[in-house]
KEKE-3310 file (N, C-alpha, C; in steps of 0.2 Angstrom, whole numbers, plus 5000, padded with zeros to 4 digits):
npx = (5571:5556:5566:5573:5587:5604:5616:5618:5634:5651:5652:5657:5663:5663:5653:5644:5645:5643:5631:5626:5630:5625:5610:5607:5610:5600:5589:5591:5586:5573:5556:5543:5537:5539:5521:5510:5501:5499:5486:5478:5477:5473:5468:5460:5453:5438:5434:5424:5412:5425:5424:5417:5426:5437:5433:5430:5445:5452:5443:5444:5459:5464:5471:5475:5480:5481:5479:5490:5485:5488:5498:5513:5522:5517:5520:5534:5536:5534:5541:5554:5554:5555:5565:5575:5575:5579:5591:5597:5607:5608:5606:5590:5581:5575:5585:5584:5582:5583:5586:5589:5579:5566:5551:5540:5524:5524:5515:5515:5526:5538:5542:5536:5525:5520:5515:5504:5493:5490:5484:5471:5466:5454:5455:5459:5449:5440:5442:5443:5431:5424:5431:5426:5412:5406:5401:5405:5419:5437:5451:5466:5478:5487:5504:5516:5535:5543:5560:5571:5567:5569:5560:5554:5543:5528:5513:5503:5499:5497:5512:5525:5526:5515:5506:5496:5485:5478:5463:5453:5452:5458:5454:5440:5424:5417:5403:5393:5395:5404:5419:5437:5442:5454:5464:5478:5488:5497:5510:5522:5533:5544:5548:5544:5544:5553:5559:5559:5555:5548:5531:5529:5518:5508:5495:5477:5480:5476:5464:5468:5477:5490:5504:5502:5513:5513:5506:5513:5521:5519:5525:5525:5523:5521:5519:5528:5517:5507:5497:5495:5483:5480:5475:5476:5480:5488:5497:5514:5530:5543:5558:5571:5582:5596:5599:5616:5618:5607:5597:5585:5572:5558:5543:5528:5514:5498:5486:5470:5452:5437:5422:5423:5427:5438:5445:5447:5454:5465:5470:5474:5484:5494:5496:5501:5512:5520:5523:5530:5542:5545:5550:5560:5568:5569:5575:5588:5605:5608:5615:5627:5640:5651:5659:5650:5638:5643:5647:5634:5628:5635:5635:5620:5619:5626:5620:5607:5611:5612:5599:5592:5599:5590:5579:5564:5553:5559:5561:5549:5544:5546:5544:5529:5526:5516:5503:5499:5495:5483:5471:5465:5459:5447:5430:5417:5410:5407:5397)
npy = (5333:5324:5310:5318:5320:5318:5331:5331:5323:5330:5338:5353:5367:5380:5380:5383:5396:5402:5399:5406:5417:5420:5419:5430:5440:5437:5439:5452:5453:5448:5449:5447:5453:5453:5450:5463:5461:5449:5435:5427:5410:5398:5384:5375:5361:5356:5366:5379:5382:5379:5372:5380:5389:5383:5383:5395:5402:5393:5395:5410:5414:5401:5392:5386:5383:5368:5368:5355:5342:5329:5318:5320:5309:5301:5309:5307:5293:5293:5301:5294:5286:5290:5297:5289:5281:5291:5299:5285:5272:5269:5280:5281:5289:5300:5309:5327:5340:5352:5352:5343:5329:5316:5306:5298:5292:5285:5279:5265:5259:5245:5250:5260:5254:5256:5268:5270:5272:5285:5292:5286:5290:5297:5306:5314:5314:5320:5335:5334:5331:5343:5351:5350:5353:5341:5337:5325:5319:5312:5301:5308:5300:5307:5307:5308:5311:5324:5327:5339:5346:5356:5369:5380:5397:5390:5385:5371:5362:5349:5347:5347:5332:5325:5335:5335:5326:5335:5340:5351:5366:5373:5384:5388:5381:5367:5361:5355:5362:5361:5365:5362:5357:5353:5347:5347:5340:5344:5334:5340:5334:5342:5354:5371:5383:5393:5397:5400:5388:5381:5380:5393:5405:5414:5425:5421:5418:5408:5412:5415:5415:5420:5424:5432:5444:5457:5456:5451:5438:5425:5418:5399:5392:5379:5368:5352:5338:5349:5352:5357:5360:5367:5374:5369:5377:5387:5400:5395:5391:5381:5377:5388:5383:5371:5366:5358:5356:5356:5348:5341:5342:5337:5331:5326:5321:5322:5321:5326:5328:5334:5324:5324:5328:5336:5332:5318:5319:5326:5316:5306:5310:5312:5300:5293:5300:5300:5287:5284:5294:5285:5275:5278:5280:5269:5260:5265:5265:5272:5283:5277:5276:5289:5298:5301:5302:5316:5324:5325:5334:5345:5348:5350:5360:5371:5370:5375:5387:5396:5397:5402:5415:5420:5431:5429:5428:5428:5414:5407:5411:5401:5389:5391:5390:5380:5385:5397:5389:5385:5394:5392:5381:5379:5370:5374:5374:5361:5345)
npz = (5938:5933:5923:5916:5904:5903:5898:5880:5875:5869:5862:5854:5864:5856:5845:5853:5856:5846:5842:5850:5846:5835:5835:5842:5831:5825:5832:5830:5817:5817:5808:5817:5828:5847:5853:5859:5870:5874:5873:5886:5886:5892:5901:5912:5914:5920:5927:5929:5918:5908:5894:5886:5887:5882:5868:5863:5863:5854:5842:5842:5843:5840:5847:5862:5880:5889:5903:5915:5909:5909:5920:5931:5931:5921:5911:5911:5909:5895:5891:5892:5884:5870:5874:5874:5860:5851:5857:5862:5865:5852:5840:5833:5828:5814:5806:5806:5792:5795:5809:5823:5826:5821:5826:5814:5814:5826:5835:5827:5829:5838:5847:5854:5861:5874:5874:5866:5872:5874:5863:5865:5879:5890:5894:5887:5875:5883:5883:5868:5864:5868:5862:5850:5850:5855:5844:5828:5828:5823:5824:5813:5812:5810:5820:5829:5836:5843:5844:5851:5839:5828:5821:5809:5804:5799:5792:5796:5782:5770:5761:5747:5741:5744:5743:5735:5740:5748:5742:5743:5747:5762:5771:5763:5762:5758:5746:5753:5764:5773:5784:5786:5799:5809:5824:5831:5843:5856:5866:5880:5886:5898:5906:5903:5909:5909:5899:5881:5872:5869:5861:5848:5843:5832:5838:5832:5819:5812:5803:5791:5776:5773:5784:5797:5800:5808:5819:5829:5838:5850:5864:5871:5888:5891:5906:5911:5908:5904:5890:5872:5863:5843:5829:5813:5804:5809:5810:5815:5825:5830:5841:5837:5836:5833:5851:5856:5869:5877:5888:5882:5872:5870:5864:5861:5848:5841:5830:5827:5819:5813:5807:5790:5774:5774:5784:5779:5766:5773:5780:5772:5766:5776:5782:5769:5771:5781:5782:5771:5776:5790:5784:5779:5790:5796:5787:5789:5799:5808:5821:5830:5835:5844:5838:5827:5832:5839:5828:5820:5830:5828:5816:5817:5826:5818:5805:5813:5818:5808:5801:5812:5810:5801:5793:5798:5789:5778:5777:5779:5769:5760:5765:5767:5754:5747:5752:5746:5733:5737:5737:5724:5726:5731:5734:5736:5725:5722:5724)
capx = (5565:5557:5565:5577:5593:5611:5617:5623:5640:5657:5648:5662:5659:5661:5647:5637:5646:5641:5623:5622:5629:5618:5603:5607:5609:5593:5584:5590:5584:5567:5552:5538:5541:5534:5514:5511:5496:5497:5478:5479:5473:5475:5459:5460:5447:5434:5432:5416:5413:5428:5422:5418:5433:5442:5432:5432:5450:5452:5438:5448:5466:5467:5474:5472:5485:5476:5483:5489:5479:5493:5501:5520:5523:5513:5524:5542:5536:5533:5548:5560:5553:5558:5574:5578:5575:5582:5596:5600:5616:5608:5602:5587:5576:5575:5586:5581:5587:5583:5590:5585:5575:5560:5549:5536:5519:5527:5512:5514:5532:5535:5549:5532:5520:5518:5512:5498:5486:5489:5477:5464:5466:5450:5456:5462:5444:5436:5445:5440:5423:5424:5434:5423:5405:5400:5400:5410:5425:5440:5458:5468:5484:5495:5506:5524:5539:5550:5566:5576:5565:5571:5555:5552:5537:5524:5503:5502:5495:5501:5516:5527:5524:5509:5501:5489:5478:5472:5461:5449:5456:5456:5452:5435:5418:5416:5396:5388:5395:5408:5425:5443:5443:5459:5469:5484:5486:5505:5513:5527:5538:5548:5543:5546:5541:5557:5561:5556:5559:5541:5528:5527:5512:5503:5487:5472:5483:5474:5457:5471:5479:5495:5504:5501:5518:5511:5501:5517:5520:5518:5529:5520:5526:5518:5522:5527:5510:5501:5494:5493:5479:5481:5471:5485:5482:5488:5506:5519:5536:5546:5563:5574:5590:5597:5606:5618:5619:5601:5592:5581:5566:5555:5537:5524:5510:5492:5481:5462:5450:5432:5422:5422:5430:5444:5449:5447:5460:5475:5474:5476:5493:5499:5497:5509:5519:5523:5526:5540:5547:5547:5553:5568:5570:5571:5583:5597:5609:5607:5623:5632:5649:5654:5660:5643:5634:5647:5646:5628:5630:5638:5631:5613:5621:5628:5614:5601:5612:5612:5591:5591:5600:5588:5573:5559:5546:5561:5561:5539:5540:5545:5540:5523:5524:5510:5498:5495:5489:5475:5465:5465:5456:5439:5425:5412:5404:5404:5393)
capy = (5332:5317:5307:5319:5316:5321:5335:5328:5324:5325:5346:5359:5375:5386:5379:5387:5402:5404:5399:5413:5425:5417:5420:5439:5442:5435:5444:5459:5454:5448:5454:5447:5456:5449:5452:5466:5459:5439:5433:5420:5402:5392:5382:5370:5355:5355:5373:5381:5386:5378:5370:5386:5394:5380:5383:5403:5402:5390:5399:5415:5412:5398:5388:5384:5377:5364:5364:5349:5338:5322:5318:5320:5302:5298:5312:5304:5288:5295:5303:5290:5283:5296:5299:5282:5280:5299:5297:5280:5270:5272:5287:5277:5293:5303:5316:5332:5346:5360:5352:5339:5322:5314:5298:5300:5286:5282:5273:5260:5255:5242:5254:5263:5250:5258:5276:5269:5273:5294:5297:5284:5293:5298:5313:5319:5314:5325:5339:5332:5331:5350:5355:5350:5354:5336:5332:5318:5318:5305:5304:5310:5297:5310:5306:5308:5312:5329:5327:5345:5347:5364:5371:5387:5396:5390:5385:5364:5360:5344:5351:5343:5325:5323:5341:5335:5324:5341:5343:5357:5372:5373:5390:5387:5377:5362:5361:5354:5368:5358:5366:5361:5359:5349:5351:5345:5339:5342:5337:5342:5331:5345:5361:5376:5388:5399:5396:5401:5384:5377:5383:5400:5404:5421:5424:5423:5418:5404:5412:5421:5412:5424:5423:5442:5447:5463:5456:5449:5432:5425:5412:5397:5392:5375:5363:5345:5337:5353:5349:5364:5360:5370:5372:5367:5381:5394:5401:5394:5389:5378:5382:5387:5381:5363:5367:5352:5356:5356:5341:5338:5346:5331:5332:5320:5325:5317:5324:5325:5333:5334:5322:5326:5329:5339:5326:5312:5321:5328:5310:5301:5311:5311:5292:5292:5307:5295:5279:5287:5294:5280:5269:5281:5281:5260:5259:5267:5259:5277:5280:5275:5279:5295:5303:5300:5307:5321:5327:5326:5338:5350:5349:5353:5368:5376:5374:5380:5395:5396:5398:5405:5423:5424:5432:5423:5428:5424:5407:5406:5411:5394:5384:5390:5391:5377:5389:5402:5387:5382:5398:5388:5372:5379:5366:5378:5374:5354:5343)
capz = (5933:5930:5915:5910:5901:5904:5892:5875:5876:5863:5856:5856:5866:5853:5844:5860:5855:5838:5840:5854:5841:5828:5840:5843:5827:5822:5833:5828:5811:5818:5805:5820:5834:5851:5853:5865:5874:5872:5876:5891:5881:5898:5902:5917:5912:5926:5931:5927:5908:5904:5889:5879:5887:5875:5860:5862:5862:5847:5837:5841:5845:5837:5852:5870:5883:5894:5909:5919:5908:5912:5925:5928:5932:5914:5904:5912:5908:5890:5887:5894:5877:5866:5872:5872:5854:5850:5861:5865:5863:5844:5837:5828:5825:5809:5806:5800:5788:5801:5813:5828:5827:5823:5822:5812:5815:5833:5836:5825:5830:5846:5856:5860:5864:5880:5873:5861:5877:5873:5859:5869:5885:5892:5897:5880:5874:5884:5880:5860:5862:5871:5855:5844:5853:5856:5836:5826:5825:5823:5824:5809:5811:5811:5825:5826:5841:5839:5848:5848:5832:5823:5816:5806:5804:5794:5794:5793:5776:5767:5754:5743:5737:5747:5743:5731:5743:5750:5737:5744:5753:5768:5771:5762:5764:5755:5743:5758:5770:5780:5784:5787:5806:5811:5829:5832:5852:5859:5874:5881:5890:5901:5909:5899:5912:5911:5891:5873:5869:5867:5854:5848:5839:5832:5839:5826:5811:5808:5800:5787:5772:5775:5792:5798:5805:5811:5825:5835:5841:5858:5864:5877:5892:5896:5912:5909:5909:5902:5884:5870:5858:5840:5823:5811:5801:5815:5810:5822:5826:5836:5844:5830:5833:5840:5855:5859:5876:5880:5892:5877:5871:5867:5863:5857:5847:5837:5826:5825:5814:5813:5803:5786:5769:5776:5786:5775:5763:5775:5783:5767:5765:5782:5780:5764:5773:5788:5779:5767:5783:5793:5780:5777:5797:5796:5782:5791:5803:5815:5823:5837:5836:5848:5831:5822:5836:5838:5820:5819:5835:5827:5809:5815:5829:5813:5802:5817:5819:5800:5799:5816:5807:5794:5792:5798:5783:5773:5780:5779:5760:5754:5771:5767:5747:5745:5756:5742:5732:5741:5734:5717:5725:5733:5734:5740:5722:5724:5730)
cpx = (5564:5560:5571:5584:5599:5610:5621:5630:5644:5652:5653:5659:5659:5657:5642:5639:5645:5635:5620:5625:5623:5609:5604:5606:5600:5587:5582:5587:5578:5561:5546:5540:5537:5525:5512:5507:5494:5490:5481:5474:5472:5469:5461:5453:5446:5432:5427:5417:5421:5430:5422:5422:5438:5440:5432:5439:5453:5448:5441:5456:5469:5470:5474:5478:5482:5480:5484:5486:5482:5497:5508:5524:5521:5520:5530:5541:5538:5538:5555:5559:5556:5564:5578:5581:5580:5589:5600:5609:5615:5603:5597:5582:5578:5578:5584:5584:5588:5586:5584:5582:5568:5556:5542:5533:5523:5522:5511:5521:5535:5540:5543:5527:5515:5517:5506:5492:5484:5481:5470:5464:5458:5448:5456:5455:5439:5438:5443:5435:5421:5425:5428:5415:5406:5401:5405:5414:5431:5448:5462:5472:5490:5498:5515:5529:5544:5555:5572:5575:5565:5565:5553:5548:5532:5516:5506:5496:5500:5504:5520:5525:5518:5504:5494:5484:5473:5469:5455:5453:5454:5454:5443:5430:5419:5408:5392:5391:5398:5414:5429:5442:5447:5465:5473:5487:5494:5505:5518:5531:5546:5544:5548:5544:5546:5560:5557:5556:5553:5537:5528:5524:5510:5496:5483:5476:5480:5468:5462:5477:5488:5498:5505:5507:5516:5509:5506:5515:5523:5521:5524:5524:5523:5523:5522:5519:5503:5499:5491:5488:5478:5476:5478:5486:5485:5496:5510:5524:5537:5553:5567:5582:5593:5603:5610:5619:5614:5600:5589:5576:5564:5548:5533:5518:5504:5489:5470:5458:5440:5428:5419:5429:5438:5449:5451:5456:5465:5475:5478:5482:5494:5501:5505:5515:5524:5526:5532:5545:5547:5550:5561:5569:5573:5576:5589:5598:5609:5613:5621:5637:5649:5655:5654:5639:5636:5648:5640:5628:5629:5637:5623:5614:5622:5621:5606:5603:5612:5606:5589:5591:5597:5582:5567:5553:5551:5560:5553:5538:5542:5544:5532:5522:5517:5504:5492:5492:5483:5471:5462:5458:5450:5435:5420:5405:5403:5400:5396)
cpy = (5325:5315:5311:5318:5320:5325:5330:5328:5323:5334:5349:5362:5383:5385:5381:5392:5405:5404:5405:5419:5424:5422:5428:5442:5442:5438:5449:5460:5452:5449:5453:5448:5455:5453:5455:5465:5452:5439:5427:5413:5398:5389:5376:5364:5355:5362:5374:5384:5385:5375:5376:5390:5390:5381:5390:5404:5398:5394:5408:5418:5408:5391:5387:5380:5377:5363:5359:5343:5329:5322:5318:5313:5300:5301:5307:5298:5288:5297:5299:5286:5284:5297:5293:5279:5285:5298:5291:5280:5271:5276:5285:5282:5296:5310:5322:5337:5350:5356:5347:5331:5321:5308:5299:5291:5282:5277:5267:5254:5251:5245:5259:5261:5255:5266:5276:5271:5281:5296:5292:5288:5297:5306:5317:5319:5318:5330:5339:5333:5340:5354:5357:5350:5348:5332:5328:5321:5312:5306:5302:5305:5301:5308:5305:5312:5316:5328:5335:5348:5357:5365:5380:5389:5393:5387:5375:5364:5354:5351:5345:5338:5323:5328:5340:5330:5329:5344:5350:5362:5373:5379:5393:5380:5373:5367:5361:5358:5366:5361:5363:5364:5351:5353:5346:5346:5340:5342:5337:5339:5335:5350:5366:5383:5394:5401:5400:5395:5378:5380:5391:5401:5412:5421:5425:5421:5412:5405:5416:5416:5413:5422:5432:5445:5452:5463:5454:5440:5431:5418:5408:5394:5385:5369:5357:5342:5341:5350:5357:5361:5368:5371:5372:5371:5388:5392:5400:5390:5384:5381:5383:5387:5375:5367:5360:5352:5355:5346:5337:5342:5343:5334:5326:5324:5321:5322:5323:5329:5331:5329:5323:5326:5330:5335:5320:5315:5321:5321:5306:5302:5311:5304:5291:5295:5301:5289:5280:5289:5291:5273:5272:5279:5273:5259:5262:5265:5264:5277:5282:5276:5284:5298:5304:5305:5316:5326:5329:5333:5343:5352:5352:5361:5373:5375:5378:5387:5399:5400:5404:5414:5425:5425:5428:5422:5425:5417:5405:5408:5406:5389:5385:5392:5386:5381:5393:5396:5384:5387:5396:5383:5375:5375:5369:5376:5366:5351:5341)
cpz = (5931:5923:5911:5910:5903:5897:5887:5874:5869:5859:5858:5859:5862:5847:5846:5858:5849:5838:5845:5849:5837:5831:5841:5837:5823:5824:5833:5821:5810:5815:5811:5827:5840:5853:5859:5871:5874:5875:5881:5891:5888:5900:5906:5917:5919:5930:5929:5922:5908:5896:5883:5883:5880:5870:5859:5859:5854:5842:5835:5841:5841:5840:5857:5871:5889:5898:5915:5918:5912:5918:5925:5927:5925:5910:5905:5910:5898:5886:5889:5886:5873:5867:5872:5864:5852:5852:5865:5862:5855:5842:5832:5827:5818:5809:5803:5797:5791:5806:5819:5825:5826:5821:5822:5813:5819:5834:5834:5827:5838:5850:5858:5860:5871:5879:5871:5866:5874:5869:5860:5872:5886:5893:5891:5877:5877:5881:5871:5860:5865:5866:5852:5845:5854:5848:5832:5826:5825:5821:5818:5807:5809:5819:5823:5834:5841:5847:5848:5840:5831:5819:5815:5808:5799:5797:5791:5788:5774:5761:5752:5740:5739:5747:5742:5733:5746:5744:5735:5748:5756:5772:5768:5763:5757:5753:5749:5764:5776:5778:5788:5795:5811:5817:5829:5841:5853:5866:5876:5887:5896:5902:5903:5902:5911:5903:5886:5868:5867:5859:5853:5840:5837:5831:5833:5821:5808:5803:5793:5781:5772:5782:5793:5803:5809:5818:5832:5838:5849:5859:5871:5881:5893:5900:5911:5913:5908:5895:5879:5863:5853:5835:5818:5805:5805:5813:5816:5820:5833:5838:5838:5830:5837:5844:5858:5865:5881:5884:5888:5877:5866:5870:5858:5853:5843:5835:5828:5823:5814:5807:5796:5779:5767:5778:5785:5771:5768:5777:5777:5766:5767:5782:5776:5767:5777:5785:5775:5772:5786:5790:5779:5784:5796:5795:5786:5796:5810:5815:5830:5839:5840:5841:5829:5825:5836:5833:5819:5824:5831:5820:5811:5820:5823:5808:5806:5816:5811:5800:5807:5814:5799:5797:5796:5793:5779:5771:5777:5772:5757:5760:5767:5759:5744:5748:5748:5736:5731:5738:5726:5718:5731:5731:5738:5735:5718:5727:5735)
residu = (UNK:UNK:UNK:UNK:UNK:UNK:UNK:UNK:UNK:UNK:UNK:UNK:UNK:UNK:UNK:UNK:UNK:UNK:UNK:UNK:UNK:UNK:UNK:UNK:UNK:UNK:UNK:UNK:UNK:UNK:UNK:UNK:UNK:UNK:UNK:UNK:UNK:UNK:UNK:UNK:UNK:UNK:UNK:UNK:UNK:UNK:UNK:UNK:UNK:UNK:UNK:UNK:UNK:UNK:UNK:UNK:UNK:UNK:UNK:UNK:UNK:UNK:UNK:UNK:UNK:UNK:UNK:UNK:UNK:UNK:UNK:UNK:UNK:UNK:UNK:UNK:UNK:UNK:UNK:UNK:UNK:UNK:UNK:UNK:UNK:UNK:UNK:UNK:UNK:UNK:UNK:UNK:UNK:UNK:UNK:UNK:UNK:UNK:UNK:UNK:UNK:UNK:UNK:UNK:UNK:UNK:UNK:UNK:UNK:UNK:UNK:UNK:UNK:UNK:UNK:UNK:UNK:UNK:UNK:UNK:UNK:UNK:UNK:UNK:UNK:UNK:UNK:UNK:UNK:UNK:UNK:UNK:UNK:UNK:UNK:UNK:UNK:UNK:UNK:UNK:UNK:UNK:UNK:UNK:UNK:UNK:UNK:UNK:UNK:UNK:UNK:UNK:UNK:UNK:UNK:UNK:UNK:UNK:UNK:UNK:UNK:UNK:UNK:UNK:UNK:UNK:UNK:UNK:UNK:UNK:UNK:UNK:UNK:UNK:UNK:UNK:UNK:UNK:UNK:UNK:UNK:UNK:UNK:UNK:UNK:UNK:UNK:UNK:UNK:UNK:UNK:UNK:UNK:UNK:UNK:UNK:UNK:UNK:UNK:UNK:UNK:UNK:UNK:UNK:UNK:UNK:UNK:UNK:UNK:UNK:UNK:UNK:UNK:UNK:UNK:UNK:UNK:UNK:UNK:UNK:UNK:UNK:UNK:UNK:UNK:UNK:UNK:UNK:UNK:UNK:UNK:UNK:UNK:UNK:UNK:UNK:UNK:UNK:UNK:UNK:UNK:UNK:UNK:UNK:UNK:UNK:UNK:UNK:UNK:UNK:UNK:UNK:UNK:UNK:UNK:UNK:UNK:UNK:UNK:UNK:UNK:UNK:UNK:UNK:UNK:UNK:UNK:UNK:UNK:UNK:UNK:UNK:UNK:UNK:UNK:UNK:UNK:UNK:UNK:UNK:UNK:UNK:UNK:UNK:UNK:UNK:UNK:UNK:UNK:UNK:UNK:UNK:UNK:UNK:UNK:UNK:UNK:UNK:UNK:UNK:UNK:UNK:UNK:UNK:UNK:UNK:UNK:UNK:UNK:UNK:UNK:UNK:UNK:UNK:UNK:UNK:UNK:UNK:UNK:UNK:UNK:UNK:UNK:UNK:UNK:UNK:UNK:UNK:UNK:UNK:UNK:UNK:UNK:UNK:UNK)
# end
């Protein structure tokens, strides 16, 4: 495969043994149980009625995966980026609590000069203007590069320090009758055709304030070079536990959002969100040592396998604890 990396070296084997117990347990303790009829989001740009096959799918699923939008020679080029940074001779990404890597407002840093084309891309623009009929829209500024990123479940809303620039809820119409219509573009620097290691999403959960365990989630499978366009309120996960043994499971991602109020707000956050992340990311020296690396290894395998044997609603009851305030902040009766 193009681009990709040796397995991470200096991670015990019974690290892997703990996280496959971990992982069995967890899904014996499971509460969203896999979705018995996944819907098939897949939309090849250029076919006939592809255009409202993508906005069907987004309007009712919530998400769409566009197939083959990039080329493999583009991805490889793309992730040799990322795993450079992530995984070079120094680990200069942002570690995270759950577990994995990430460089948050990639676009602004010069180790990826050579990406900044992604959210021009032409390509990605069609598919934009398809999303969102034909009418305004403009890109968000979120942008950010997960490396073996450990993600729970939850709906993207600004939360913590950054909560209070979404000042309407997203879930309702502004005075003048515009709503909260922000997608979030991934693409996935590896195939994932035979895994669970990509996105997994629950169909429809974006029209729902709640994430609706009941309905079962659907894991996605896309091909380096595919492209999964989201609405950032659709409950989803990423893989949920670092495995140090893994090739890598790098993924890029941009935001864009329809133009309006909605969008004005979560960028203003995403903005602060990224700059204090990326300012933490600066500040540190990374490491390089084999120990450093080797610690890290093994510190995020055991916290994955940690979150991996919980719950998963227990998990989405404080990931998504800012969610239920949004009912408070309706701007239905503003101008």
């Amino acid at each position: 495969m193009a681009g990709a990396a040796p397995a991470k070296p200096g991670a015990c084997r019974w690290v892997a043994a703990a996280a496959a117990a971990a992982l069995a347990v967890g899904r014996a303790l499971l509460s969203c149980p896999a979705h018995g009829s996944p819907p098939d989001t897949s939309v090849n740009v250029g076919d006939s009625g592809w255009e409202e096959a993508l906005r069907r799918n987004l309007a009712e699923h919530g998400y769409a995966h566009v197939v083959g939008l990039l080329n493999r020679s583009e991805v490889g080029s793309l992730r040799a980026l990322a795993e450079d940074y992530c995984y070079g001779a120094v680990r200069r990404a942002l570690p995270l609590s759950y577990g994995g890597y990430s460089v948050p407002g990639f676009l602004d840093l010069p180790e990826f000069e050579r990406a900044r084309w992604l959210p021009e891309d032409p390509r990605v623009h069609t598919l934009l203007r398809a999303a969102f009929g034909g009418t305004d829209y403009r890109f968000a500024s979120h942008n950010d590069v997960g490396c073996d990123f450990v993600g729970v479940w939850h709906k993207d809303v600004l939360r913590g320090n950054v909560a209070s620039y979404q000042d309407c809820d997203v879930w309702s119409s502004d005075g003048a009758g515009a709503r909260h219509e922000v997608y979030k573009v991934m693409f996935y620097l590896q195939d994932h055709e035979h895994d669970e290691e990509a996105l997994k999403v629950i169909p429809g959960s974006h029209v729902e304030r709640r994430t609706p365990w009941e309905k079962g989630y659907t894991a996605l499978h896309p091909h380096m070079g595919d492209t999964v366009i989201f609405d950032q309120r659709l409950s989803h996960a990423g893989n949920t536990f670092y495995n140090p043994f893994s090739k890598g499971r790098l993924f890029m991602q941009v935001g864009f959002g329809r133009a309006n109020r909605f969008t004005d707000e979560f960028e203003l956050g995403t903005i602060q969100r990224q700059k204090t992340l990326q300012a933490r990311m600066l500040s540190s020296t990374g490491q390089s040592s084999a120990l450093a690396k080797h610690w890290a290894d093994l510190r995020m395998a055991a916290t994955g396998s940690l979150l991996t044997a919980l719950p998963p609603s227990l998990l989405n009851h404080f990931a998504d604890a800012e969610v239920k305030r949004h009912e408070s902040r309706s701007c239905a009766g503003r101008a």
